[in-house]
MARBA-3410 file (N, C-alpha, C, O; in Angstrom, 1 decimal):
186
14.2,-5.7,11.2,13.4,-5.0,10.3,12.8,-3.7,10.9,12.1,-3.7,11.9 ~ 13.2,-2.6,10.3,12.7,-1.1,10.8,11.2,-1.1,11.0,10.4,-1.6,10.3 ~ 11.1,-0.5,12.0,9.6,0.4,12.0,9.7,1.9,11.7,10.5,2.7,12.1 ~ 8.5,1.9,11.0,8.2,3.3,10.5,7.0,4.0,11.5,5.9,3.5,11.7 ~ 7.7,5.2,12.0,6.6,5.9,12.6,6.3,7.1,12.5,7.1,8.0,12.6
5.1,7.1,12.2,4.4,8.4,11.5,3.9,9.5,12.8,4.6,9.4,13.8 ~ 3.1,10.3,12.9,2.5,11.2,13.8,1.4,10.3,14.5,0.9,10.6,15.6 ~ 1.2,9.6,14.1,-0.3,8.6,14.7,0.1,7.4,14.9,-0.3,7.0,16.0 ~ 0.9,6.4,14.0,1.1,5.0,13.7,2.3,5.0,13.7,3.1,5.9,13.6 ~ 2.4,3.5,13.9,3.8,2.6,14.2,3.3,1.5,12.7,2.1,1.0,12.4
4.3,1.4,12.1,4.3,0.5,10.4,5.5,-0.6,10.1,6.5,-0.6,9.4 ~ 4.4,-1.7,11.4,5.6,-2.3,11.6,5.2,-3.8,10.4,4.2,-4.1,9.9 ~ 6.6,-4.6,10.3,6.6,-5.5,9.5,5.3,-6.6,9.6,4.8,-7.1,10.6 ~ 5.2,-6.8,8.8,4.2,-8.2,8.8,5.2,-8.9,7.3,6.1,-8.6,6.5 ~ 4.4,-10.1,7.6,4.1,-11.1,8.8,4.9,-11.2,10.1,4.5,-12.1,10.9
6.0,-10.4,10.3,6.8,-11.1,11.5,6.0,-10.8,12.6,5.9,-11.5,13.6 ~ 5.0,-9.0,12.2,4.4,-9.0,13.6,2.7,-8.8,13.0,2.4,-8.0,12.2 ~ 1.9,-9.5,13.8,0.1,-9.4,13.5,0.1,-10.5,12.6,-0.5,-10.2,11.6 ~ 0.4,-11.5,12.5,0.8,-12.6,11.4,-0.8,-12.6,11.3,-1.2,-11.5,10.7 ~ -1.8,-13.3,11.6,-3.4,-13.3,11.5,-4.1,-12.2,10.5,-4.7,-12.5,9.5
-3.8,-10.6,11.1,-4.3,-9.6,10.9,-4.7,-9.5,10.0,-5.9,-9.4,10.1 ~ -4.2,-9.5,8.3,-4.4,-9.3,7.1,-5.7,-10.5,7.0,-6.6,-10.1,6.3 ~ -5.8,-11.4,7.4,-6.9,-13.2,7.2,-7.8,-12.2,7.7,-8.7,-11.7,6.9 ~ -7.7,-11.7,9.0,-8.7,-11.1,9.7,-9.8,-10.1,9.0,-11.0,-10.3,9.0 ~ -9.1,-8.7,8.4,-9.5,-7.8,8.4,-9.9,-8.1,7.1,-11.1,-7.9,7.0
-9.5,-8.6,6.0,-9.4,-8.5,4.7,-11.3,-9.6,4.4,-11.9,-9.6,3.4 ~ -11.5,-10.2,5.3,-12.7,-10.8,5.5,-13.9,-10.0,5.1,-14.7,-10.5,4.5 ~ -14.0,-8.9,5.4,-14.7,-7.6,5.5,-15.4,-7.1,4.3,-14.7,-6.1,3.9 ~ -16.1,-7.3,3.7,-16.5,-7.0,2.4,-16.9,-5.4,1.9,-17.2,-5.0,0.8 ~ -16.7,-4.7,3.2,-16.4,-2.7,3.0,-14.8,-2.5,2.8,-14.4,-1.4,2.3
-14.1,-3.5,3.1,-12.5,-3.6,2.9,-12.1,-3.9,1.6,-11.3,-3.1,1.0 ~ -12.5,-4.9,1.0,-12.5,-5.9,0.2,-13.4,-5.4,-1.5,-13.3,-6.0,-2.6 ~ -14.2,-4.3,-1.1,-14.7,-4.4,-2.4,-14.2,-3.7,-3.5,-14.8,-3.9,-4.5 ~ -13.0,-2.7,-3.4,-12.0,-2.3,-4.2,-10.7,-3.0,-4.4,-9.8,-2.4,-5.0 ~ -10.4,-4.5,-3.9,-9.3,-4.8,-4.2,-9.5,-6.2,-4.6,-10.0,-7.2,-4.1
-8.5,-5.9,-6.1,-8.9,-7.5,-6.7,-10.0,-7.7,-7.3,-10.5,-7.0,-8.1 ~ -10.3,-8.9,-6.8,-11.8,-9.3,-7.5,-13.0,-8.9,-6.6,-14.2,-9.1,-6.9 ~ -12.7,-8.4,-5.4,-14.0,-8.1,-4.5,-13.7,-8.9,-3.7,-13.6,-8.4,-2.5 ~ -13.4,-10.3,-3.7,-13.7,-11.4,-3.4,-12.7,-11.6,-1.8,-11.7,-10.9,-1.7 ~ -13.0,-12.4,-0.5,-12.1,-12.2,0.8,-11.3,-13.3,-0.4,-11.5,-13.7,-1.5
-10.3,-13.6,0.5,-8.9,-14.9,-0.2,-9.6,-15.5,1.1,-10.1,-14.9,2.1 ~ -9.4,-16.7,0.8,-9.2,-18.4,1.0,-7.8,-18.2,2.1,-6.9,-17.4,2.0 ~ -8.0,-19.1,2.8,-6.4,-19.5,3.4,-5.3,-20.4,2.8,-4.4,-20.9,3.3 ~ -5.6,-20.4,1.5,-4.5,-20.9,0.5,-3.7,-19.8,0.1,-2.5,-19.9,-0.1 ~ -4.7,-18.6,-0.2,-4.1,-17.6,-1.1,-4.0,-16.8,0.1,-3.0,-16.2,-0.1
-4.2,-16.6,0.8,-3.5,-15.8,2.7,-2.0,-16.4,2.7,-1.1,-15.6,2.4 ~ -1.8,-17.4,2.8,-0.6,-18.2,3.1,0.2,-18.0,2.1,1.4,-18.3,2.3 ~ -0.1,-17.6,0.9,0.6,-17.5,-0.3,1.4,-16.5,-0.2,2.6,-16.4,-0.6 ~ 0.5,-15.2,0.4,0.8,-14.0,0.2,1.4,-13.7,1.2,2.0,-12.6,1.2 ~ 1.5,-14.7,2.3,2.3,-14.5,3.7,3.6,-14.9,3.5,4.4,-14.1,3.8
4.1,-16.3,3.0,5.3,-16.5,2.8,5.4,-15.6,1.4,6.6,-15.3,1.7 ~ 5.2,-15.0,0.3,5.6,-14.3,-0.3,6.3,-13.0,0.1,7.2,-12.5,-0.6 ~ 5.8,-12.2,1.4,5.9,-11.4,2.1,6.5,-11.9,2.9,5.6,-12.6,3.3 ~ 7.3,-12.1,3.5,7.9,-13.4,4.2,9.2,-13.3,3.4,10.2,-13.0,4.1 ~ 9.4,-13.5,2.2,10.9,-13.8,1.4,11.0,-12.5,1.3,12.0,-12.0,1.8
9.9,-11.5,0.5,10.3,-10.1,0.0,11.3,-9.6,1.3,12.4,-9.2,1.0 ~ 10.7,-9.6,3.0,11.2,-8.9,3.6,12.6,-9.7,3.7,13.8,-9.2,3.8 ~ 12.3,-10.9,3.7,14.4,-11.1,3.8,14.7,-11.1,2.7,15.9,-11.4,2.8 ~ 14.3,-11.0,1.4,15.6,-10.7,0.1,15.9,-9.3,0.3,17.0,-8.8,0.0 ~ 14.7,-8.6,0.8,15.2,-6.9,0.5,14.6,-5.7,1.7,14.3,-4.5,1.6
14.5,-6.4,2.6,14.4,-5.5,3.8,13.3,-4.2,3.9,13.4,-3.1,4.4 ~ 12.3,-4.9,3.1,11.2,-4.1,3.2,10.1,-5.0,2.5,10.4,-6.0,1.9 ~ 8.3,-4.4,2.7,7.5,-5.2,2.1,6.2,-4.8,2.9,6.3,-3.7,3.4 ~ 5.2,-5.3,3.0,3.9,-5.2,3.9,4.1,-4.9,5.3,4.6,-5.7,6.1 ~ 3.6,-3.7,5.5,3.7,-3.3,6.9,2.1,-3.1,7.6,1.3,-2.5,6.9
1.6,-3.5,9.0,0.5,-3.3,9.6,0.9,-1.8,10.1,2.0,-1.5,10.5 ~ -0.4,-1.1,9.9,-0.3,-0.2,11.0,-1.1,-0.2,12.3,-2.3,-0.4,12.4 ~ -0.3,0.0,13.3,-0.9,0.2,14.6,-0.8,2.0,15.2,0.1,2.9,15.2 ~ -2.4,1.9,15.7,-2.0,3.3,16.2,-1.6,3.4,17.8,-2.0,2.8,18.8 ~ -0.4,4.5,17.6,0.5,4.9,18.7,-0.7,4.8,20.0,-0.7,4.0,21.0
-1.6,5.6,19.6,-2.9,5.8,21.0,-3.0,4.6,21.5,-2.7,4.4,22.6 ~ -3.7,3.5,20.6,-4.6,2.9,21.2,-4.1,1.8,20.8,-5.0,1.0,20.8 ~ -2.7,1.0,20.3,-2.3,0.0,20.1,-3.3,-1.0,18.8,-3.0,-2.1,18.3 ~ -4.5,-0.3,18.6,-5.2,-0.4,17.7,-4.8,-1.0,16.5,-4.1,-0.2,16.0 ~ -4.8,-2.1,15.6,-4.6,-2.3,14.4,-5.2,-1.8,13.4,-6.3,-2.4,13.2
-4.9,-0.8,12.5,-5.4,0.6,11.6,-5.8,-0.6,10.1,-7.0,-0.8,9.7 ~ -4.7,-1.2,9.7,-4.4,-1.2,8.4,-3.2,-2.1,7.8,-2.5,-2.9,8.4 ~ -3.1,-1.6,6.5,-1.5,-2.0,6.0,-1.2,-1.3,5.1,-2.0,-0.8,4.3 ~ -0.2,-1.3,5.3,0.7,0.3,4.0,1.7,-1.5,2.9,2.3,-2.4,3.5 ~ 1.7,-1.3,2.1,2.0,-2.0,1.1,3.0,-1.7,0.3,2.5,-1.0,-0.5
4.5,-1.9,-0.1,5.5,-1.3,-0.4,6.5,-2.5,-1.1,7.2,-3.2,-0.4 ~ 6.6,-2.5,-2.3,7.4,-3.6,-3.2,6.9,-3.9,-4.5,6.1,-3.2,-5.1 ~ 7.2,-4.7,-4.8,7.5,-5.1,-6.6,6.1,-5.2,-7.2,5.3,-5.7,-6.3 ~ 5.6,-5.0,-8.1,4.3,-5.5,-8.7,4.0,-6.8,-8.3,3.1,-7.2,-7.4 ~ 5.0,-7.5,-9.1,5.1,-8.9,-9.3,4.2,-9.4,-10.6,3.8,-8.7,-11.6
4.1,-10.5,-10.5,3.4,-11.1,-12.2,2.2,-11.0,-11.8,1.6,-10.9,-10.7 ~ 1.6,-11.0,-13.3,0.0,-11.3,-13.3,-0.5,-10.4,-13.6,-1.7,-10.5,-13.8 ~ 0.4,-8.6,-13.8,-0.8,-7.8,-13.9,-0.6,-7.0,-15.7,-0.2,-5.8,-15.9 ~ -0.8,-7.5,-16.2,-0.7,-6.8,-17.8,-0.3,-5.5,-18.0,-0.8,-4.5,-17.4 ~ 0.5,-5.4,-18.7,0.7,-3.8,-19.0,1.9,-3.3,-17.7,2.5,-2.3,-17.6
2.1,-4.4,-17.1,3.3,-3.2,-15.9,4.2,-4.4,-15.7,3.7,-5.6,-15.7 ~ 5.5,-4.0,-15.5,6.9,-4.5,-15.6,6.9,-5.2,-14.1,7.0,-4.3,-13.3 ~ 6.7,-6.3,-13.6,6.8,-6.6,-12.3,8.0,-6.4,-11.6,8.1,-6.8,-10.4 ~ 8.8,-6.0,-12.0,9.8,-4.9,-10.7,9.4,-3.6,-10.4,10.0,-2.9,-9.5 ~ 8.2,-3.0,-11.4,7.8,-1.9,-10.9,6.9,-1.8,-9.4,6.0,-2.5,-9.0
7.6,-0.2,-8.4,7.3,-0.5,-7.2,6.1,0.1,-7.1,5.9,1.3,-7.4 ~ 5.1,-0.8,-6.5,3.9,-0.4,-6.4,3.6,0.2,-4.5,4.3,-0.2,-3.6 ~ 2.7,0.8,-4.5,2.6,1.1,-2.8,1.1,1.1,-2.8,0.5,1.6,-3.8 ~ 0.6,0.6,-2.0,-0.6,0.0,-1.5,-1.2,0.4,-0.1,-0.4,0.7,0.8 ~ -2.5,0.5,0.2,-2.7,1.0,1.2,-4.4,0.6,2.0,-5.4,1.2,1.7
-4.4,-0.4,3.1,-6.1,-0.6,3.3,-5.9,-0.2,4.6,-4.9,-0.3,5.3 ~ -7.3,0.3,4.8,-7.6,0.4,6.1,-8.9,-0.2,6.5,-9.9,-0.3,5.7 ~ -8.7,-0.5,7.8,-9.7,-1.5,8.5,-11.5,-0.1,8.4,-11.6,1.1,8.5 ~ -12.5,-0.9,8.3,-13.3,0.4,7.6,-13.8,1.0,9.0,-14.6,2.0,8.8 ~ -13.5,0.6,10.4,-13.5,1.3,11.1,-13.0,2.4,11.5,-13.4,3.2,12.4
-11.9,2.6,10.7,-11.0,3.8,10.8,-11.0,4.7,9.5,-10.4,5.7,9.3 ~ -11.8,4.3,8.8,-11.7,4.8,7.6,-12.4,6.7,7.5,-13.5,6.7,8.0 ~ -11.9,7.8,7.0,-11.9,9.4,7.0,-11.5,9.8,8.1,-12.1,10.7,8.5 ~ -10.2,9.2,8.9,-9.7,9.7,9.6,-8.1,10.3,9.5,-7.4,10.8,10.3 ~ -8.0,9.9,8.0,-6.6,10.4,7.9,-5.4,10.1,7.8,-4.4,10.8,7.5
-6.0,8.0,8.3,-4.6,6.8,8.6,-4.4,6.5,6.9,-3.4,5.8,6.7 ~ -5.0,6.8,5.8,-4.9,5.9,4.7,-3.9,7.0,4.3,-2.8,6.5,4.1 ~ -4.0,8.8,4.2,-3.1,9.0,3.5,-2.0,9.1,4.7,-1.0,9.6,4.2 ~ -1.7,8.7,5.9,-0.8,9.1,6.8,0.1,7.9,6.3,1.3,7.9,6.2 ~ -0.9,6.9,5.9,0.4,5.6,5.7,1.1,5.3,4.3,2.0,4.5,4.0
0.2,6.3,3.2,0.9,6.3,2.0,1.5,7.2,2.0,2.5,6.8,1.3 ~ 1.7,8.5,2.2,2.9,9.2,2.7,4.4,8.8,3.4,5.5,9.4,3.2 ~ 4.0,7.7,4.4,5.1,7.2,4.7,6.1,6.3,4.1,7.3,6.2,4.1 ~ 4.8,5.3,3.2,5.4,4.2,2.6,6.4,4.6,1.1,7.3,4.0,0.6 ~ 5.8,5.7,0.8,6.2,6.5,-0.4,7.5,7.4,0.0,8.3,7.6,-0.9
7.6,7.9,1.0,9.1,8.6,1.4,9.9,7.2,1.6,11.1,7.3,1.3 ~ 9.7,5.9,2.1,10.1,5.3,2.3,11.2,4.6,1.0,12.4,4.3,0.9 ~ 9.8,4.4,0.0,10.4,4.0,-1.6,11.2,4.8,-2.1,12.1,4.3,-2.7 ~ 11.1,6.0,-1.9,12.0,7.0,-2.6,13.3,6.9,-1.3,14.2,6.1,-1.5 ~ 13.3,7.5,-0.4,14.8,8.1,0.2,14.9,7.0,1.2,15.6,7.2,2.2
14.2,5.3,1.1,15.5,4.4,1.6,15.9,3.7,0.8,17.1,3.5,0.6 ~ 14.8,2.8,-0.2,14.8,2.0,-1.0,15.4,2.5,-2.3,15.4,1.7,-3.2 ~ 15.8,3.6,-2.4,15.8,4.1,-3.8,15.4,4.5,-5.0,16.0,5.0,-6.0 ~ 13.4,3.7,-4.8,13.1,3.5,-6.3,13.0,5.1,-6.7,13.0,6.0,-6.0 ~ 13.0,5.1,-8.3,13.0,6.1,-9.2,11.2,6.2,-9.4,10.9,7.3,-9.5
10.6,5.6,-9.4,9.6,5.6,-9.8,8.4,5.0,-8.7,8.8,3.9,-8.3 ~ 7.0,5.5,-8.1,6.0,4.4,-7.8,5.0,4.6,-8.3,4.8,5.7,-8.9 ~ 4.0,3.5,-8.4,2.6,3.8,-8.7,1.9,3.1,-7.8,2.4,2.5,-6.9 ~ 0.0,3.1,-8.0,-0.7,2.8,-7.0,-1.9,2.7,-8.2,-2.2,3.4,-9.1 ~ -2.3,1.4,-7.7,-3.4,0.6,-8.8,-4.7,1.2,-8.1,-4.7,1.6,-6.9
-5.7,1.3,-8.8,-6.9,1.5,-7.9,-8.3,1.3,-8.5,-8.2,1.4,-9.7 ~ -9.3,1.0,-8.0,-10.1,0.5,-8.9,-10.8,2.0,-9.2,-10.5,2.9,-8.4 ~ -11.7,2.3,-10.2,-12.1,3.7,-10.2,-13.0,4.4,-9.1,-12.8,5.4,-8.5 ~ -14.0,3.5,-8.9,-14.7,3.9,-8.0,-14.3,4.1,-6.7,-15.1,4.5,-5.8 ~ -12.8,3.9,-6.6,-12.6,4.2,-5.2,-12.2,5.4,-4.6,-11.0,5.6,-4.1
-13.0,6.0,-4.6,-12.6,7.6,-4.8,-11.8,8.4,-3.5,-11.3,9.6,-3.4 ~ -11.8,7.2,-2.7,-11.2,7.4,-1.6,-9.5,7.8,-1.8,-8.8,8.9,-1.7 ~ -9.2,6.5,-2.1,-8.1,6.2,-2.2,-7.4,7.1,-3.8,-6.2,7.2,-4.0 ~ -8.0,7.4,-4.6,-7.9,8.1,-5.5,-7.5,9.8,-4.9,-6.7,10.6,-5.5 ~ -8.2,10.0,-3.7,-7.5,11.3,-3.1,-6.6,11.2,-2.0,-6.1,12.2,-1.4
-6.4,9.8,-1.9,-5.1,10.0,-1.1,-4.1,9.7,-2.0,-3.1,10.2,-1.7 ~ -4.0,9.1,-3.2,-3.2,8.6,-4.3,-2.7,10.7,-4.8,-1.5,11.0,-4.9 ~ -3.6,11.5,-5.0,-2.9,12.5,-5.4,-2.7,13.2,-4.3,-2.0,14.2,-4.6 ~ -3.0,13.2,-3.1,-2.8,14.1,-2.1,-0.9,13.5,-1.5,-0.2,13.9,-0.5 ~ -0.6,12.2,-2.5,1.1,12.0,-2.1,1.6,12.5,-3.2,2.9,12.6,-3.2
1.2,12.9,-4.0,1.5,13.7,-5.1,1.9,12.5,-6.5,2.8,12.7,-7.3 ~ 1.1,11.5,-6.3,0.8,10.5,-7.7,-0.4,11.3,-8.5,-1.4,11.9,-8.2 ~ 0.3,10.9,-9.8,-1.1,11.7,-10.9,-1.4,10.1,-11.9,-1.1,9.0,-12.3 ~ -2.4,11.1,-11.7,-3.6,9.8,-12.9,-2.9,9.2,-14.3,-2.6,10.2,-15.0 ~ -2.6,8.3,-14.8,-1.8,8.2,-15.7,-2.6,7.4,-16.9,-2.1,7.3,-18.1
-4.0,6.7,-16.4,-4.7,6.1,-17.4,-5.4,5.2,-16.4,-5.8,5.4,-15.3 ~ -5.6,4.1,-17.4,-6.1,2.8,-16.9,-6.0,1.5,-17.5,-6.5,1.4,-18.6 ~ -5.4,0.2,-16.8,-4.7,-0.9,-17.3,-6.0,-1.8,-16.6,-7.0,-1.5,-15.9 ~ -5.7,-2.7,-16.8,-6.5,-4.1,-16.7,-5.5,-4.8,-15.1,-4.2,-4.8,-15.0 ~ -6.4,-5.4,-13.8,-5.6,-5.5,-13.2,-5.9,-7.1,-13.3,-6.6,-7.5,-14.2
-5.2,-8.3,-11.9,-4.9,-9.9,-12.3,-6.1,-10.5,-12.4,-6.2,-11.7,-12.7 ~ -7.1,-9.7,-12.0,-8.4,-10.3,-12.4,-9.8,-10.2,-14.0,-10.8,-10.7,-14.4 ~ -8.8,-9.0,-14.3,-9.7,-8.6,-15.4,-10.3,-7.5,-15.1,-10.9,-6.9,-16.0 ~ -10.1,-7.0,-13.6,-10.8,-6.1,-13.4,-9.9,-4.2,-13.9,-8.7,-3.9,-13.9 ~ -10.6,-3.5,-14.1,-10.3,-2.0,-14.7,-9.7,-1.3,-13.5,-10.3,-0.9,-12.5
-7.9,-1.0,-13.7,-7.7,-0.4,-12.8,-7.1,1.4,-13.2,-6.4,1.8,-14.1 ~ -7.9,2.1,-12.3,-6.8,3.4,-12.2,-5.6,3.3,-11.8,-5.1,2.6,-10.9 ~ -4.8,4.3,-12.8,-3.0,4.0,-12.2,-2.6,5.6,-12.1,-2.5,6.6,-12.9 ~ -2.6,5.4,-10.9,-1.3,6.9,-10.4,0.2,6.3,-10.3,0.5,5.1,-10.1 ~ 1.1,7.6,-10.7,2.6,7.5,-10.9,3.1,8.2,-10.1,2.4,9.0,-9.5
4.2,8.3,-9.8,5.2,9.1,-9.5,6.4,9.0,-9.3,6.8,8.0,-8.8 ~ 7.3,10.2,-9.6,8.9,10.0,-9.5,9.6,10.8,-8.5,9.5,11.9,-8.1 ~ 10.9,9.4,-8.0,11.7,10.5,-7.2,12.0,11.8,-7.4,12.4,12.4,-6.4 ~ 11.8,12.3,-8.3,12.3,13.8,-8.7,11.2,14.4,-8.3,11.3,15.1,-7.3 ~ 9.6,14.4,-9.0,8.6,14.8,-8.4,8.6,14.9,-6.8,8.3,15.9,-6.2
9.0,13.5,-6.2,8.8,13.4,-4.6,9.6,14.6,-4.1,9.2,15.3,-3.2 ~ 11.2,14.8,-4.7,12.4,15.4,-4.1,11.6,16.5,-3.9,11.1,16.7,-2.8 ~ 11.4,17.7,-5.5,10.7,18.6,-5.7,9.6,19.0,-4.5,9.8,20.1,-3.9 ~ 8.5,18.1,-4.1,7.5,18.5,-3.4,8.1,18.5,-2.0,7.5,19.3,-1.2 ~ 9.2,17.6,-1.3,9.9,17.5,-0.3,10.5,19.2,0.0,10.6,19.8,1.1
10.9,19.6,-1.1,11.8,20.4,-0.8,10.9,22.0,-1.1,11.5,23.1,-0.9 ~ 10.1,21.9,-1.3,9.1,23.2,-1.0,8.0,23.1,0.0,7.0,23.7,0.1 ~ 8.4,22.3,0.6,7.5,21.7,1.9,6.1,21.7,1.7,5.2,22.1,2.5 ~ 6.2,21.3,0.7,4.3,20.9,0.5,3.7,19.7,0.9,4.2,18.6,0.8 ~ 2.6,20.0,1.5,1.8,19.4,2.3,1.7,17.8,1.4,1.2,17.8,0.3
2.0,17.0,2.0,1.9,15.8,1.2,0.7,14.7,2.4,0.3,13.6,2.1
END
């Protein structure tokens, strides 16, 4: 399973490597209060999402990656990369979604859009999708400017698996090719 390395981070596979990390960090209620219901997961729903992650990376050779920074061996985050999947109304669960948390210690440093940049050249020029998007809840205004600073635009807002109101950015390989090839700052 490839690792992805960026100017800062190494975006390597989970669960094969940091298996804990996600239980760990995702505990955090500064982490935790844009994703989902707010709520940390239980180690039922950890374990769910571990072997789920777990099959994705061996049916299709990509899926949840930790980042670690190059400096300090540091665990940053996770860059998020694969199918919807069921549960979320309004979107085709093979649509590829890309995801992105960082540990809130690291957080205005730069790692959230460095790792959706990566994960998003990733979707487009290895995986091939035509299309990604990135759910977000509104108030997260964070991740709302790293969502357009990869060059995803605002597209509405859908209902996500909890009921809760999500912002949806889009974007297409053509869009991606285009901004690749006038070398804009992504």
């Amino acid at each position: 399973m490839p690792t992805i390395t960026t100017t800062r981070l190494a975006l390597v596979p989970w669960p094969e490597h940091h298996p804990e990390f996600v239980a760990e960090f995702q505990q955090d209620p500064r982490v935790m209060q844009y994703l989902g219901n707010g709520q940390p997961w239980d180690r039922a729903r950890f374990e769910a999402v571990r072997a789920a992650q777990a099959d994705q990376w061996a049916q299709h050779g990509y899926g949840w990656r930790v980042a670690v920074a190059l400096a300090s061996g540091a665990l940053i985050g996770v860059a998020t990369s694969g199918p919807v999947g069921n549960g979320v109304p309004d979107l085709d669960p093979s649509e590829h979604e890309l995801g992105w948390w960082v540990v809130a210690d690291a957080w205005r440093q730069g790692y959230g859009t460095e790792m959706a940049h990566a994960i998003r050249a990733e979707a487009h020029e290895v995986q091939g999708s035509q299309g990604v998007l990135a759910r977000l809840q509104p108030e997260n205004v964070g991740s709302a400017r790293i969502a357009t600073a990869i060059g995803l635009s605002y597209s509405g807002e859908i209902l996500g698996r909890f009921g809760e109101v999500n912002a949806l950015y889009r974007g297409t390989a053509v869009d991606w090719a285009a901004r690749r090839s006038t070398n804009q700052s992504v």
